[in-house]
C-alpha positions as CSV (number, residue, x, y, z in Angstrom):
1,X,0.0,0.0,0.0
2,X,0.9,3.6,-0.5
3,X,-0.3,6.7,1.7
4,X,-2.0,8.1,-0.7
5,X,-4.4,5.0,-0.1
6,X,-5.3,6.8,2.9
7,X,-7.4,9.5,1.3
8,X,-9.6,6.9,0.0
9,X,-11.1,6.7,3.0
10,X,-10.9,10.1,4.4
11,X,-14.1,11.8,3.8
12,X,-14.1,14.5,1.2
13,X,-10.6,13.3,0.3
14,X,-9.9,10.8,-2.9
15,X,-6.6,9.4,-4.9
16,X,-6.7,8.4,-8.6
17,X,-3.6,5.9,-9.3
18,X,-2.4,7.2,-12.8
19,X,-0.3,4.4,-13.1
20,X,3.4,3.9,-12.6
21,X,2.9,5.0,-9.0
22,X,2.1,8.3,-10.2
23,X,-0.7,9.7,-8.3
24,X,-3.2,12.1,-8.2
25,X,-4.8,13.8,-4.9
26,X,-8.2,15.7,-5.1
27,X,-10.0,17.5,-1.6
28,X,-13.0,18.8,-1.5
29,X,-13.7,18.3,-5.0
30,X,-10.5,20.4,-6.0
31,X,-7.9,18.4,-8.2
32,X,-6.4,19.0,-11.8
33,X,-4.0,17.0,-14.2
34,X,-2.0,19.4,-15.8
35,X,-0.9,23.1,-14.8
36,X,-0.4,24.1,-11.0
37,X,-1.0,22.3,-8.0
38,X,-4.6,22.8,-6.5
39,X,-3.2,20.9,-3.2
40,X,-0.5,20.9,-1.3
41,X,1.7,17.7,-0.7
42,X,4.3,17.5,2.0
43,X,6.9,14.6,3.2
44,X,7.6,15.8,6.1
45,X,8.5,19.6,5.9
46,X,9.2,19.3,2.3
47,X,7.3,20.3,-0.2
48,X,6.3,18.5,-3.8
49,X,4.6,21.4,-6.0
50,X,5.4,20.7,-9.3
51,X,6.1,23.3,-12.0
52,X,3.3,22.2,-15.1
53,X,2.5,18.6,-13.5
54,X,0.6,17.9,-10.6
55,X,3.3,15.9,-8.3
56,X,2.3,13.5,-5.7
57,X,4.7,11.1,-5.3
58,X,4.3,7.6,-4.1
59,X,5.0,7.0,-0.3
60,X,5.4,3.7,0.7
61,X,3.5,2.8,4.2
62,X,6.2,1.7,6.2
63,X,7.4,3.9,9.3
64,X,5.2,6.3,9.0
65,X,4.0,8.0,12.0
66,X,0.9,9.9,10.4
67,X,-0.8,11.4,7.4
68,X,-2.7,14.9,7.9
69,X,-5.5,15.9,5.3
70,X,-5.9,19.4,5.9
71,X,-9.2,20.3,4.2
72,X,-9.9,24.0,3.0
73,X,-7.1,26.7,1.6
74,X,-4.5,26.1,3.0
75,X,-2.6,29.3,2.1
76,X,-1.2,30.8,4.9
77,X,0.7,28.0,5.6
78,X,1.3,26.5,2.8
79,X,1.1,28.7,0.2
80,X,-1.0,29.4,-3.4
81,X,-0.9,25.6,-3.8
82,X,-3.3,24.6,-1.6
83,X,-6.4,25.9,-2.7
84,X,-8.4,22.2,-2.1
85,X,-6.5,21.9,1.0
86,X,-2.8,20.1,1.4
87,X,-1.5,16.6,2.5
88,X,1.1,16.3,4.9
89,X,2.8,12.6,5.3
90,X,4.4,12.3,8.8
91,X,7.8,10.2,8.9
92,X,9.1,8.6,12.4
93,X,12.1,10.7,13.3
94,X,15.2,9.5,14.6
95,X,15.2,8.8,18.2
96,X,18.7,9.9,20.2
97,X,18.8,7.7,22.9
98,X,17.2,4.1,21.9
99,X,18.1,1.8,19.2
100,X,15.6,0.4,17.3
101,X,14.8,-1.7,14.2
102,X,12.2,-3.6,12.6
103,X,11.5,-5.9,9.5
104,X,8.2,-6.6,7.1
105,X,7.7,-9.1,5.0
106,X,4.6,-9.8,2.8
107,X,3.4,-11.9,0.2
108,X,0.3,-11.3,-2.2
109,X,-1.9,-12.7,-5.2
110,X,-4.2,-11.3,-7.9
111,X,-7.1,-13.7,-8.7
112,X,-6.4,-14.5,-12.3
113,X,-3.4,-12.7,-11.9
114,X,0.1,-12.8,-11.1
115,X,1.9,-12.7,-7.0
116,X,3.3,-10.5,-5.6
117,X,6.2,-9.9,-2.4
118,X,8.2,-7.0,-0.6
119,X,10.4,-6.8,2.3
120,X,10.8,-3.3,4.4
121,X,13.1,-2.7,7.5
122,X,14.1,0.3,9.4
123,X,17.0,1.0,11.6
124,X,17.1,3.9,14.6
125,X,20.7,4.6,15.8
126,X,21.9,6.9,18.5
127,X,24.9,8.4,17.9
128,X,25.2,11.2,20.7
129,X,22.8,11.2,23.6
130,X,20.4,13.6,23.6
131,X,22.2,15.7,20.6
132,X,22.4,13.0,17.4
133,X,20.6,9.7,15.6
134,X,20.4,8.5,12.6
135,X,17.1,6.7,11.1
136,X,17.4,4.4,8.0
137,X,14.5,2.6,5.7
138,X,14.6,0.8,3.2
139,X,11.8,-0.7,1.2
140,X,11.8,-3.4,-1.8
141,X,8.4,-4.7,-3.1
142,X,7.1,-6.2,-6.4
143,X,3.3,-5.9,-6.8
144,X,1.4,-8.6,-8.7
145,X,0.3,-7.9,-12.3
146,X,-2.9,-9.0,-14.1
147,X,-3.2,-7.7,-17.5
148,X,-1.8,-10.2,-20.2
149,X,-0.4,-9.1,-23.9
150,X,-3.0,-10.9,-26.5
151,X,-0.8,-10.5,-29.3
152,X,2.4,-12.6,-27.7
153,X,0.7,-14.5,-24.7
154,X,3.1,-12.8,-22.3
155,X,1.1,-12.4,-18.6
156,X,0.6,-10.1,-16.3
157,X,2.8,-7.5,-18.0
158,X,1.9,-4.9,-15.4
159,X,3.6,-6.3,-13.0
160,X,5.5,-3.2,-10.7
161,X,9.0,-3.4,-9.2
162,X,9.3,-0.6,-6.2
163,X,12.3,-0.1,-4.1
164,X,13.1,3.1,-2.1
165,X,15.0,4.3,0.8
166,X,15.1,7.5,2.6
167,X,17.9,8.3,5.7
168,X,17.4,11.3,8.4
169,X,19.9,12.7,10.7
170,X,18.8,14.8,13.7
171,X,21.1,16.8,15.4
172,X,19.7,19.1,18.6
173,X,22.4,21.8,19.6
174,X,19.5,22.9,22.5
175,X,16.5,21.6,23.6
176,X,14.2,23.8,22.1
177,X,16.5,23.6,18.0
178,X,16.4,21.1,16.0
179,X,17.7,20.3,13.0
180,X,17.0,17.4,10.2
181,X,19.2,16.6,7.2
182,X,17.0,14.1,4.8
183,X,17.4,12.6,2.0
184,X,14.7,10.0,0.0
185,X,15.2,7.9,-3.2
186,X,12.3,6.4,-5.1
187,X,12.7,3.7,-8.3
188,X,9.2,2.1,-10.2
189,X,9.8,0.0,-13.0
190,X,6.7,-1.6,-14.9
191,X,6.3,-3.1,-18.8
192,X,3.0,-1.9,-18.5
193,X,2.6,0.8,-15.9
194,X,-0.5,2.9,-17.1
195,X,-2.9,0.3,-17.9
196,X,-6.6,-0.3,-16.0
197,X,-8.2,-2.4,-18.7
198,X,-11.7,-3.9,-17.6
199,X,-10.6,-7.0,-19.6
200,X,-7.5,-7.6,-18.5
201,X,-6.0,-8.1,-22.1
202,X,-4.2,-5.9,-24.6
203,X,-2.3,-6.0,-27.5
204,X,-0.1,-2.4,-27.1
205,X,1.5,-1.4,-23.5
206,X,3.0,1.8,-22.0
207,X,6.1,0.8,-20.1
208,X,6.7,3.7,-17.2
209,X,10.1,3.9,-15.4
210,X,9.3,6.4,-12.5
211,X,11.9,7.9,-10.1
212,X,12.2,10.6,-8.0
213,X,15.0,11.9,-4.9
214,X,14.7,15.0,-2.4
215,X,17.1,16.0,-0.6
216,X,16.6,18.6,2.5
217,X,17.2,20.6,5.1
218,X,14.9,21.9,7.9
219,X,15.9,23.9,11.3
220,X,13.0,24.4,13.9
221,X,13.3,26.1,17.0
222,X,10.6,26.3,19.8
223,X,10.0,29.8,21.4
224,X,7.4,28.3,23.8
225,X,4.0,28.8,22.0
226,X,5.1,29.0,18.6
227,X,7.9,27.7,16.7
228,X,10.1,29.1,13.8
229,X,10.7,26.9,10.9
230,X,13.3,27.2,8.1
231,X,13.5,24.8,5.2
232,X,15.1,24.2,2.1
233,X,14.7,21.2,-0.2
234,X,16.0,20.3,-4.0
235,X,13.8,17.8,-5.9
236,X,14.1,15.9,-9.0
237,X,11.0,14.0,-10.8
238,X,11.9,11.8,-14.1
239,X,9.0,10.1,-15.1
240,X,9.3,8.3,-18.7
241,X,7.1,6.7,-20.4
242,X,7.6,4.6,-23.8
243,X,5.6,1.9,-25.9
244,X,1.9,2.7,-27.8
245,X,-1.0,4.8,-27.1
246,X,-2.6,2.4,-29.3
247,X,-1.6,-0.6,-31.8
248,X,0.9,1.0,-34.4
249,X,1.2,4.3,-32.6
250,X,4.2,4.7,-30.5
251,X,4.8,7.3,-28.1
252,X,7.8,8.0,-26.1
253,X,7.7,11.2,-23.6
254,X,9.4,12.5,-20.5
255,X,8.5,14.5,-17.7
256,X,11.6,15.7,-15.9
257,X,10.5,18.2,-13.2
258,X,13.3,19.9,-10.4
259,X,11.8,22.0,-7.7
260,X,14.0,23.9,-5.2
261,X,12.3,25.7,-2.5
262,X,12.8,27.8,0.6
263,X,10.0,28.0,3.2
264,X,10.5,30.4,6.5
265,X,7.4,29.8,9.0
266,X,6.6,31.5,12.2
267,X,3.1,29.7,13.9
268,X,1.5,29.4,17.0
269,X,1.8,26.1,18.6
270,X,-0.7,27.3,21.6
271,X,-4.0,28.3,22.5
């Protein structure tokens, strides 16, 4: 599962799968396909507002600790693109003084389809107490396919190979300032990426090979009823896609996005 999966059941909240793990997010009725962002999308502090393509990107569900749907403009937060209302995907943060880790392993099956398997483990490591830690995770997954190629007899073509992996290191020179360097890589690989075909054949695929990496860094510092927040974040979406629209009509495109941003907040974290 991916996080987005947890808009489908947040009222007045949905996610479309576009294929290739390439999502989009709609609140309160609000959504588009191509041109600016109508909502806002955060992994952690860092945002994914994509230039002329809506970008969601694909979070895997493992060591999360929660998912926010903030419904309504969200503007003065989050800027001009929020207008439905912005989604803000919590990770677990490194813990300085305990070491933890933990693995997942899973196995699945399509009905008339093919099977499917992952593995996901996580790692927490003090370094300094109190001051510095270090959080790994690592995900690798392969999700069953069920749409078969009726002119070579090839099956589930649409199978989808996922790995990612994302590090944070927390370093807190006080007790009220903190400070997170981040980085996150994402890979998706399937022969057949963008298909939803009712009858599970077709004779012309669209392979997508979709990946994306962010790297930031955020500084926070608690004045005792409201906090100041710095960020910065560079991110890079490649998103190719190559095969036929239809039989004897190839197509080959590329969406190659980089986003850089700087965000300086000041809110009230009391009454």
């Amino acid at each position: 599962l991916n996080v987005t999966d947890v808009l489908n059941i947040t009222p007045g909240a949905a996610s479309i799968d576009g294929g290739g793990s390439f999502t989009q997010v709609q609140i309160r009725g609000v959504s588009s396909s191509l041109g600016g962002n109508d909502n806002g999308y955060y992994i952690d502090d860092t945002p994914f507002t994509g230039v002329t393509v809506p970008w969601y990107p694909d979070t895997r569900s493992f060591d999360i600790d929660r998912v926010e749907v903030l419904k309504g403009p969200q503007g003065t937060l989050f800027g001009e693109g929020s207008m439905g209302g912005t989604v803000r995907v919590i990770t677990n943060k490194p813990q300085f003084n305990e070491f933890r880790a933990g693995l997942e392993v899973d196995a699945s099956s399509v009905s008339g389809g093919g099977d499917g398997h992952g593995a996901k483990i996580y790692a927490n490591v003090p370094l300094v107490d109190d001051r510095l830690a270090l959080r790994l995770a690592v995900t690798d997954e392969t999700t069953p396919g069920w749409i078969d190629d009726s002119a070579t007899g090839e099956q589930d073509v649409n199978e989808n190979d996922i790995r990612t992996w994302r590090t944070k290191l927390r370093f807190a020179p006080t007790e009220n300032w903190t400070m997170d360097l981040s980085y996150w890589k994402y890979d998706s690989e399937s022969g057949a990426g963008n298909e939803a075909l009712d009858d599970m054949t077709n004779s012309s695929f669209m392979a997508v090979d979709n990946g994306w990496h962010s790297g930031s860094f955020n500084s926070v510092y608690d004045f005792g009823g409201s906090e100041l927040f710095y960020g910065y974040s560079d991110a890079n979406l490649v998103y190719a896609q190559a095969g036929e629209l239809a039989p004897g009509l190839p197509f080959d495109a590329i969406i190659d996005i980089t986003v850089r941003t700087h965000e300086l907040r000041w809110s009230s974290t009391g009454e």
